[in-house]
C-alpha positions in Angstrom: 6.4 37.0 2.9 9.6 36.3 1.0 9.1 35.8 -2.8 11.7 33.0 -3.5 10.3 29.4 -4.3 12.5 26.2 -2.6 12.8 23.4 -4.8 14.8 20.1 -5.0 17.6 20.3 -8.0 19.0 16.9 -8.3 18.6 16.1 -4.4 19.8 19.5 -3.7 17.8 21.8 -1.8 17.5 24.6 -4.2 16.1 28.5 -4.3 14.9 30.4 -7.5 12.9 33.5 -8.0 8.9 32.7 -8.9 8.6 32.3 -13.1 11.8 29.9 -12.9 11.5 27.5 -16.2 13.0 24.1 -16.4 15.1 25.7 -19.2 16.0 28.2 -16.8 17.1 25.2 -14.0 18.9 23.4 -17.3 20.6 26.7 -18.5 21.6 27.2 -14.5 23.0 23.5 -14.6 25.3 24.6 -17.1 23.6 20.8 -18.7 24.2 20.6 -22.5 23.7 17.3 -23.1 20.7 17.2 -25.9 19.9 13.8 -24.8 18.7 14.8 -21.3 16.0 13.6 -19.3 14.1 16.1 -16.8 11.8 14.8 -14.1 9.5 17.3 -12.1 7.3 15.5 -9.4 8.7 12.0 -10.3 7.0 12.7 -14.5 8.8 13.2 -17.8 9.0 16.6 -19.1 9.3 16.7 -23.1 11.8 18.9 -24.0 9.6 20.9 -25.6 8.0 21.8 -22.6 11.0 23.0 -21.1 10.3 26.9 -21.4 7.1 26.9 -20.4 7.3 24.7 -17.2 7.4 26.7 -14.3 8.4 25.3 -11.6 6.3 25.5 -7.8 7.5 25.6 -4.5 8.2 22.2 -3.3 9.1 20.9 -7.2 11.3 18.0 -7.4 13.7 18.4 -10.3 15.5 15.9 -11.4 18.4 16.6 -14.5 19.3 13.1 -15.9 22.2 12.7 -18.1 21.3 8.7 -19.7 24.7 6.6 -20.4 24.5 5.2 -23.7 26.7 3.2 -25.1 28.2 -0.6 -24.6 
């Protein structure tokens, strides 16, 4: 039994050790944008929550950088 989860990063099919954080998938990302969005299973994730979601196999992830401006 192989310990690695499979998620989907952005539409990418993705694997990460067990005990992955979103943080973790953010920090991967190299995303620094502070007013990112992060979607797991198609629901928001406050930012707060970010290093203490784990992610499970089977996560969808979604890293959304929102386009402000006129």
């Amino acid at each position: 039994m192989e310990n690695i989860l499979e998620i989907t990063l952005n539409g990418m099919q993705e694997k990460v050790p067990p005990g992955t954080t979103v943080a973790d998938l953010i920090e991967r990302a190299g995303e620094n944008d502070r007013n990112l969005i992060v979607e797991r299973n198609n629901r928001f994730v406050h930012p707060l929550a970010y290093p203490l979601t784990c992610v499970g196999d089977g996560d969808r992830i979604e890293l959304i950088n929102p386009d402000f401006g006129g």
